[in-house]
Legacy VTK file of the C-alpha trace (Angstrom):
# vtk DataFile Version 3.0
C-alpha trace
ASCII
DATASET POLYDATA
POINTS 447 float
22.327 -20.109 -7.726
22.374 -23.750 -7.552
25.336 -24.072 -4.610
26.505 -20.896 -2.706
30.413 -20.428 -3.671
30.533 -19.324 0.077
29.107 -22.574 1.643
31.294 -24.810 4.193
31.967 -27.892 1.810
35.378 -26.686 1.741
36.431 -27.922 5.022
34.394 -30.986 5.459
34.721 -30.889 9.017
32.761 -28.296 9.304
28.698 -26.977 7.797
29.326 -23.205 6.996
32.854 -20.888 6.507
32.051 -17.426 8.321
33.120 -14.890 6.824
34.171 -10.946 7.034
31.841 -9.196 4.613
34.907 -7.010 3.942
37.269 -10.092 2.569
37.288 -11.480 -0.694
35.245 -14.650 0.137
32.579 -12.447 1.947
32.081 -10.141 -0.740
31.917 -13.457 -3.041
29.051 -14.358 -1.130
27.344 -11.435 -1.349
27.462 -11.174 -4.498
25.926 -14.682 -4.899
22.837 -13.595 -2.744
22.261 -10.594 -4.902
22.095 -12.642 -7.935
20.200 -15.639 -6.606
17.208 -15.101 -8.515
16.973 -18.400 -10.976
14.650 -19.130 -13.804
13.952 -22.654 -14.681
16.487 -24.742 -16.876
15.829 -25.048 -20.122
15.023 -29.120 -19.956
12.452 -28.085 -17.052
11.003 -25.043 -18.797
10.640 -27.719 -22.232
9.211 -30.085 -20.056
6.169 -28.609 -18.691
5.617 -26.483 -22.334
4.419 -29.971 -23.201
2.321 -30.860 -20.257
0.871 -27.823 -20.628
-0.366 -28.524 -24.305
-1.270 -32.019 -23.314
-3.825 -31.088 -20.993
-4.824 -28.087 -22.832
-5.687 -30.124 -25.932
-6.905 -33.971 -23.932
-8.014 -32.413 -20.778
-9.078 -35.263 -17.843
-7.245 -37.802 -19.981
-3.594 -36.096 -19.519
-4.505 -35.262 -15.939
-4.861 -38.886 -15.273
-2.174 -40.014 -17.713
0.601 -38.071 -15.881
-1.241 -38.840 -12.418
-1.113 -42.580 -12.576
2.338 -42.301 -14.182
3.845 -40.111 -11.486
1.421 -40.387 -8.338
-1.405 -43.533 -8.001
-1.165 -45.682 -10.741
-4.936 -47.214 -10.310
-6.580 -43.557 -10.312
-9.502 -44.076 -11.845
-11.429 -41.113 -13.544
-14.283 -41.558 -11.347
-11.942 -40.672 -8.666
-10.234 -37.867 -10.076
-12.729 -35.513 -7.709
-12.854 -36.211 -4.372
-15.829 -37.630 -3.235
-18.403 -36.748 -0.814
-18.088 -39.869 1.182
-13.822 -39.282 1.260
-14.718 -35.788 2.529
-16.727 -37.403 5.337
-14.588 -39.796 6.079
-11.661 -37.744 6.412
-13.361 -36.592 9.800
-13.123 -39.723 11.409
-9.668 -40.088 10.385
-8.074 -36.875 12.672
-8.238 -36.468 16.138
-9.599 -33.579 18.905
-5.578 -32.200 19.226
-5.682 -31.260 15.353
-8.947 -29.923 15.172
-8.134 -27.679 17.961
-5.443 -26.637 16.408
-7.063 -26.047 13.305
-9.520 -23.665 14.869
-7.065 -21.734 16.830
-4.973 -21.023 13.584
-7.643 -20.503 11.063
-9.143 -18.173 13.475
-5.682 -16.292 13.713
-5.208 -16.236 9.744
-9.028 -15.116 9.333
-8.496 -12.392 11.822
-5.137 -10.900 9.852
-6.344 -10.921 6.379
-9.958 -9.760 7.255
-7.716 -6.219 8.207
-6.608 -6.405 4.087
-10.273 -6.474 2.297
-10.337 -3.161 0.347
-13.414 -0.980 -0.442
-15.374 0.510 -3.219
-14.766 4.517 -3.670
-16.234 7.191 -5.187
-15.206 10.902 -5.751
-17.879 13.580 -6.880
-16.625 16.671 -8.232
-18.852 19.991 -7.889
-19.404 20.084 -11.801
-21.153 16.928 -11.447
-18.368 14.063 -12.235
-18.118 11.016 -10.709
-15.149 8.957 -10.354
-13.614 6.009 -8.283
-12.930 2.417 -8.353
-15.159 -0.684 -7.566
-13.565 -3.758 -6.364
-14.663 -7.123 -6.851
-13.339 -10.311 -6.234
-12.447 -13.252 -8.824
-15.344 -15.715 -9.947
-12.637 -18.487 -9.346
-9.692 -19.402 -8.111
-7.376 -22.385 -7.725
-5.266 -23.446 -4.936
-2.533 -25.745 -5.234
-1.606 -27.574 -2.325
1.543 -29.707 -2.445
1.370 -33.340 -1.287
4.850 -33.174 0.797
6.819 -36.412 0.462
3.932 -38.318 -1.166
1.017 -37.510 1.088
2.700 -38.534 4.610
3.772 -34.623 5.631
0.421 -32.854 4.454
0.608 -29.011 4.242
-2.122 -28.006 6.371
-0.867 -24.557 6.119
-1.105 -24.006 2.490
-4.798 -25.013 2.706
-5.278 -21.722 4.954
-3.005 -19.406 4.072
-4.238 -19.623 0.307
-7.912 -20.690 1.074
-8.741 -18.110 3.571
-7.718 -14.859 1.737
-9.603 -15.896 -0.962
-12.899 -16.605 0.902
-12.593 -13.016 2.484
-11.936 -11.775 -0.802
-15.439 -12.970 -1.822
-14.514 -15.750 -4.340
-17.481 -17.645 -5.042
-15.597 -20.971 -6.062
-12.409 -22.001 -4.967
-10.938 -25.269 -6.308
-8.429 -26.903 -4.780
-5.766 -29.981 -6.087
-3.498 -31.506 -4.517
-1.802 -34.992 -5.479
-2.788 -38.541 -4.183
-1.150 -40.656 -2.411
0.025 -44.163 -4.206
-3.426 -45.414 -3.361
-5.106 -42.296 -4.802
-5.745 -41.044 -1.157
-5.445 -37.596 -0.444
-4.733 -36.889 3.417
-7.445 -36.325 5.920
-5.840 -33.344 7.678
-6.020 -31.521 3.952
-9.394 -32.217 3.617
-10.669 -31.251 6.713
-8.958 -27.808 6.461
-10.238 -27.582 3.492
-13.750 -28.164 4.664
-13.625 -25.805 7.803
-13.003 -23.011 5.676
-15.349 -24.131 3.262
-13.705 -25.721 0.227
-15.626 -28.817 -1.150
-13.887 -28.771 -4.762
-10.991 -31.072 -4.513
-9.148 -32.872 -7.280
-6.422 -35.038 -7.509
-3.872 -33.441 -9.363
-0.387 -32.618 -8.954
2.715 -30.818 -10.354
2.382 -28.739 -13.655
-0.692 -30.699 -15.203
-2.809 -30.016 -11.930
-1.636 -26.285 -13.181
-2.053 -26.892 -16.591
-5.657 -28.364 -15.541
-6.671 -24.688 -13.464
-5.724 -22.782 -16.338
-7.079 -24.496 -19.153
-9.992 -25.785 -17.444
-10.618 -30.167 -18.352
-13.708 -31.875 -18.360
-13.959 -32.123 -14.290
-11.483 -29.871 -13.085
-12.811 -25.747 -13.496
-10.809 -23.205 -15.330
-9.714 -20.685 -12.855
-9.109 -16.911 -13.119
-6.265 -16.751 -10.224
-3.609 -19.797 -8.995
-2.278 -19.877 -5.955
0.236 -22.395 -4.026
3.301 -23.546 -3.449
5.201 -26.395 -5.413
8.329 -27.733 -6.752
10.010 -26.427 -10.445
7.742 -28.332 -12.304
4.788 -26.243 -10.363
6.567 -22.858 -10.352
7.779 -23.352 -14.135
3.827 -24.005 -14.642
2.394 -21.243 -13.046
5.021 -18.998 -14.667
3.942 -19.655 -18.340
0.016 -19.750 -17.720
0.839 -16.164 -15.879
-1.121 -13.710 -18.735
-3.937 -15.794 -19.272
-4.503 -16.230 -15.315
-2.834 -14.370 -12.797
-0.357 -16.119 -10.269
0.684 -15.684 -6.722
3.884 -15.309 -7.788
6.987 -17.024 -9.351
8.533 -18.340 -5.738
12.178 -19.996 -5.229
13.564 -22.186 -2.443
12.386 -20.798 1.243
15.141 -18.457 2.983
15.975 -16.582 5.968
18.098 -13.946 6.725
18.837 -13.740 10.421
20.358 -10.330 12.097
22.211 -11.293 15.384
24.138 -8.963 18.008
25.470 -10.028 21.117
21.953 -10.363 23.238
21.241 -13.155 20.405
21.441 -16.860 21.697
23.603 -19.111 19.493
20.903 -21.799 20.086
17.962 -20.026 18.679
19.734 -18.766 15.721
21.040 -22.490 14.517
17.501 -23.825 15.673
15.850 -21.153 12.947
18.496 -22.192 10.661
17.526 -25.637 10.586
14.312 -24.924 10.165
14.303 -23.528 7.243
17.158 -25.792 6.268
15.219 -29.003 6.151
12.720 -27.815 3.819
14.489 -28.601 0.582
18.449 -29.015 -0.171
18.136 -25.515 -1.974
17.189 -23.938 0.990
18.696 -20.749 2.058
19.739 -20.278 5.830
22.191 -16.905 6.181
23.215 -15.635 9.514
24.572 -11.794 9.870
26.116 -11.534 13.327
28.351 -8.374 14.828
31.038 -10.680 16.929
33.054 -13.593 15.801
32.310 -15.799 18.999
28.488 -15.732 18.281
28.988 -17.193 14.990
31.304 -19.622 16.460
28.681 -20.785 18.890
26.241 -20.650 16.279
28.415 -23.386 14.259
28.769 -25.717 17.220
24.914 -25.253 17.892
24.452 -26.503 14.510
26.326 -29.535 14.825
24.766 -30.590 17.976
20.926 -30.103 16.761
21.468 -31.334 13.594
21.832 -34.930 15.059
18.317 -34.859 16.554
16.563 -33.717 13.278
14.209 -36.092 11.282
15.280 -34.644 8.101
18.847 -34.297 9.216
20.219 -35.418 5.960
18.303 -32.845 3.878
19.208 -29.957 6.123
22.793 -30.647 6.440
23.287 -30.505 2.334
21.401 -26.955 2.172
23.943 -25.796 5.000
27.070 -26.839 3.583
25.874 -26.274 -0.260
24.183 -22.809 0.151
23.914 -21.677 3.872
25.935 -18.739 4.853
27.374 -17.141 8.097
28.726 -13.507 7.425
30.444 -11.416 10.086
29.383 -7.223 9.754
31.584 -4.897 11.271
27.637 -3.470 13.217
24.043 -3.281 13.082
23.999 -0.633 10.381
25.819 -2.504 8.061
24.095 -5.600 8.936
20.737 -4.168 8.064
22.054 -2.644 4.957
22.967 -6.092 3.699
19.248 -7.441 4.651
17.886 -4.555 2.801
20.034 -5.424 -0.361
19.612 -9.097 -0.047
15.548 -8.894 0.227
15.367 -11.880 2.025
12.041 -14.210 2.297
12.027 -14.352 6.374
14.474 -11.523 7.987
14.508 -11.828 11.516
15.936 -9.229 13.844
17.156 -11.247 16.668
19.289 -8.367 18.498
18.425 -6.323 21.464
16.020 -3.249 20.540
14.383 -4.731 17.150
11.657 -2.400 17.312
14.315 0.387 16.305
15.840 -1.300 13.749
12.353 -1.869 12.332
12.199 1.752 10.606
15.464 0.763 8.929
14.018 -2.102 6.854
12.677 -1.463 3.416
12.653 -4.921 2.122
11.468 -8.163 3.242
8.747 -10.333 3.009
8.113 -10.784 6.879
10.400 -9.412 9.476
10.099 -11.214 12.567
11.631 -9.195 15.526
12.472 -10.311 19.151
14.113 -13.395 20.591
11.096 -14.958 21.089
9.604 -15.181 17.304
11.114 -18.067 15.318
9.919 -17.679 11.760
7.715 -20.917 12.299
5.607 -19.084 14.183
4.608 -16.781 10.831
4.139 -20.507 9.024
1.360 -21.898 11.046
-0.174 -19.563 13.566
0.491 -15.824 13.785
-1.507 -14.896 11.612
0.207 -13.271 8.471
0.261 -15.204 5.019
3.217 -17.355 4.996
3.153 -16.794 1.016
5.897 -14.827 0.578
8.569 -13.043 -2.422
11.667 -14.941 -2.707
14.746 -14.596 -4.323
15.270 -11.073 -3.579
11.682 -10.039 -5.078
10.422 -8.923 -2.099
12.200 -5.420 -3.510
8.893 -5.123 -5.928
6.504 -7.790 -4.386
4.393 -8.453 -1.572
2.850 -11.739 0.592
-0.202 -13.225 -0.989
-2.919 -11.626 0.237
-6.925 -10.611 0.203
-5.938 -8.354 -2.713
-4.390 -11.205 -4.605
-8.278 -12.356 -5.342
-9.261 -9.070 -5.951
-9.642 -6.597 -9.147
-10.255 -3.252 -9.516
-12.402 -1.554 -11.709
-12.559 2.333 -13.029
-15.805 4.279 -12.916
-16.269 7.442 -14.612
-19.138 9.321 -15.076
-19.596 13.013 -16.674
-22.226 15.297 -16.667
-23.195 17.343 -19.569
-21.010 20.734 -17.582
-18.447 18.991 -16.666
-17.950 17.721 -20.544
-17.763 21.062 -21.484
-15.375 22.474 -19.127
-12.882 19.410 -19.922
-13.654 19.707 -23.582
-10.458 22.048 -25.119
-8.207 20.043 -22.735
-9.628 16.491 -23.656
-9.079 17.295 -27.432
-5.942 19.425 -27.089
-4.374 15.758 -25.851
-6.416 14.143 -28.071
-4.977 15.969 -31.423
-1.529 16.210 -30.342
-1.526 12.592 -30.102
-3.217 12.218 -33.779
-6.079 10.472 -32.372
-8.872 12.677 -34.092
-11.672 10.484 -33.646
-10.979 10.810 -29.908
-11.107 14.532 -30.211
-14.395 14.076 -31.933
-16.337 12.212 -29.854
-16.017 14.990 -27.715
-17.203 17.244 -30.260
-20.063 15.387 -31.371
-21.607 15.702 -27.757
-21.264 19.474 -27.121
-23.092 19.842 -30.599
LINES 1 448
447 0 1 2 3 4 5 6 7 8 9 10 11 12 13 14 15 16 17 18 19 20 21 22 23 24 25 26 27 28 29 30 31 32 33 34 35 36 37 38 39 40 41 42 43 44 45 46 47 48 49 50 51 52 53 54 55 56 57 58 59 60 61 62 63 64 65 66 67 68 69 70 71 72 73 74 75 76 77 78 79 80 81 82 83 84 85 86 87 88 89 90 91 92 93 94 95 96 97 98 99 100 101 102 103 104 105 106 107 108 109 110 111 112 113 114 115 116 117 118 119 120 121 122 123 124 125 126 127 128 129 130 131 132 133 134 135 136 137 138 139 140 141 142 143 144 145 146 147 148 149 150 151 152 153 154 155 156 157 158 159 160 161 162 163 164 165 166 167 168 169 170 171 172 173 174 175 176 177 178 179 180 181 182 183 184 185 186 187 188 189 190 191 192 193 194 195 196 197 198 199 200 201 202 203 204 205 206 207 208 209 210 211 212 213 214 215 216 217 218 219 220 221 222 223 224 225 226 227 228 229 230 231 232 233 234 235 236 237 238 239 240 241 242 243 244 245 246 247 248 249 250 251 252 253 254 255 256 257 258 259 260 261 262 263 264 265 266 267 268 269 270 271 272 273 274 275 276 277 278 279 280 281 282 283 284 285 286 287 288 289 290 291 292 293 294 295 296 297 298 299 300 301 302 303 304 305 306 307 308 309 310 311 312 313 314 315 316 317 318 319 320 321 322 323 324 325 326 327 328 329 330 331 332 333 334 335 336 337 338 339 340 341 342 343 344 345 346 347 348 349 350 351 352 353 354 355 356 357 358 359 360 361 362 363 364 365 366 367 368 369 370 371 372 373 374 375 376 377 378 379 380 381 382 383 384 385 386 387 388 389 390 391 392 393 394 395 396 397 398 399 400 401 402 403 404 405 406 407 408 409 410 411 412 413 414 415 416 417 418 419 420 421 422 423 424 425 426 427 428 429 430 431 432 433 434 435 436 437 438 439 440 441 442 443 444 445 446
């Protein structure tokens, strides 16, 4: 879904069209949203196949090649890891007001996901079997951390949300890459949340051979059993063909949110959360539901006015008038019925009693309810993993989580009784399936 059909760039003098759900051009839009989900284009998907095999097969030496082409054209291999003394430095380089910060929301994300770890279990039966599953964490995992408009916007955020859950999980190495600046510089603020929740393994690599590198392993950079992080189509079209050999996060699309507004709802807040997710990338999704016509009226001259004042005003007005969308439901039923069929990334419920609507929503990846809980809070310092199903997956799929570092294994254990009294049944399954050896080695024991 590469523009919305719906969007406003048919009257240029304004961002977004509302529209009924119940007209033609409503139920056009709908039907967009329902079938946003995109795989890669062919020239992207052909693209990284051969990155892939170049790293697999010449290891550092393609990790630098495409590095110096695409991201610091002196990186030497000597600097492909980041060094002790960078890691130090990188201290001096921040101030009091971000490592405050830090604190406050690693604490907050280390709190939340500590709730998630899962436990061993075992069952004993009175004829003396013993089953259940043992968990166990990963031996290694890699965390991708975009640069963000060459290294001058780092992600702090992506350092935590994927960091932490794996250090609760129990991982015993975590690698992390991210790509250098011009200079082959990786930001301070990265490394220094990287360091406070104890990562030390940092490489300079970006885009799909930094991917390529975790799941193939080079001479510097570890081969990892899990991959984690956000990134561009190169990244996602990466992680999405190593997926078998490693497992992924997930295959993620352009960030979205879904807001739900009745008449308590202030125009303001709704285009401010609009925007926000707006200016992360010109394929952003922003959709609005609202129950009155004025609202959505207001929300459209809210728009206008706060785009002006944004940094990234250019990026945020394409997404609204290419794919942002302002539909007008006839009530709060059918309002949530369209958030349940869309599956939105972020749903908020900005309406009056959200708590009651709550029950009503079966798919999401975070619902944010209340007037007072603009979906950047969830990014940086609620607490919950900002990691979330996109393009309507959240129907099957959950945020990344503790569990996403985790595996689970089965234990069985008979005793000599218990063998017996399962015997007839093991080997009546056994031989109607035709597996007679498996019917035997039953047999063989109760000899």
């Amino acid at each position: 879904m590469c523009k919305m059909s719906c969007g406003g760039s048919r009257l240029s003098s304004m961002l977004i069209t509302p529209f009924s759900t119940t007209s033609p051009e409503g139920l056009n839009c709908l039907q967009g949203l329902l079938s946003r989900f995109q795989p890669a284009e062919n020239g992207c998907r052909d693209i990284v196949t051969d990155i892939i095999a170049q790293v697999r097969d010449r290891g550092d030496e393609a990790v630098l090649e495409y590095g110096r082409k695409f991201d610091s054209p002196d990186l030497k291999r000597t600097e492909l890891q980041v060094s002790t003394a960078e890691l130090l430095e990188a201290y001096e380089l921040v101030d009091n007001d971000f490592l405050e910060t830090l604190a406050k929301a690693i604490e907050r994300v280390q709190d939340f996901h500590e709730r998630e770890m899962e436990d061993s279990w075992m069952q004993t039966r009175e004829n003396g079997t013993i089953v259940g599953r043992m968990v166990r964490p990963v031996d290694a995992a890699g965390l991708y951390v975009p640069g963000g408009q060459g290294g001058s916007t780092p992600l702090v955020s992506s350092v935590l949300m994927n960091g932490i859950p794996a250090g609760i999980a129990g991982v015993v190495r975590r690698v992390m890459l991210t790509p250098p600046d011009k200079n082959g510089k990786v930001s301070p603020h990265l490394l220094v949340a990287a360091q406070e929740i104890g990562i030390v393994d940092i490489f300079k690599a970006g885009s799909a051979w930094g991917i390529a590198a975790l799941a193939h392993g080079t001479e510097q950079i570890p081969a990892v059993d899990v991959i984690v992080g956000p990134g561009n189509q190169f990244v996602t079209e990466a992680k999405s063909q190593v997926s078998g050999m490693v497992r992924i996060d997930m295959v993620a699309g352009p960030s979205e949110v879904l807001i739900v507004a009745d008449s308590s709802a202030k125009a303001s807040h709704a285009a401010a959360d609009m925007l926000a997710q707006a200016e992360h990338d010109p394929m952003a999704l922003a959709v609005l539901v609202a129950t009155e016509k004025q609202f959505a009226d207001d929300v459209l001259i809210e728009l206008e006015r706060q785009l002006q004042t944004l940094n990234r005003s250019d990026i945020a007005e394409k997404a609204l008038r290419d794919r942002g969308v302002i539909l007008l439901a006839a009530d709060l039923e059918e309002a949530v019925a369209i958030a349940n069929d869309i599956a939105i990334e972020h749903l908020e419920l900005m309406v009056n009693t959200p708590w009651e609507l709550l029950p009503q929503i079966r798919h999401a990846g975070a619902i944010f309810l209340g007037h007072h809980t603009p979906e950047a809070a969830g990014d940086y310092l609620a607490g919950p993993n900002h990691v979330l199903p996109t393009m309507g997956t959240a129907k099957f799929s959950s945020a990344l989580g503790v569990e996403t570092f985790l595996k689970k294994s089965s234990i069985i254990s008979y005793s000599e009784q218990a063998l017996k009294e399962d015997a007839d049944h093991i080997r009546l399954l056994a031989n109607l399936e035709g597996l007679t050896a498996h019917a035997a080695s039953v047999t063989e024991r109760l000899k």
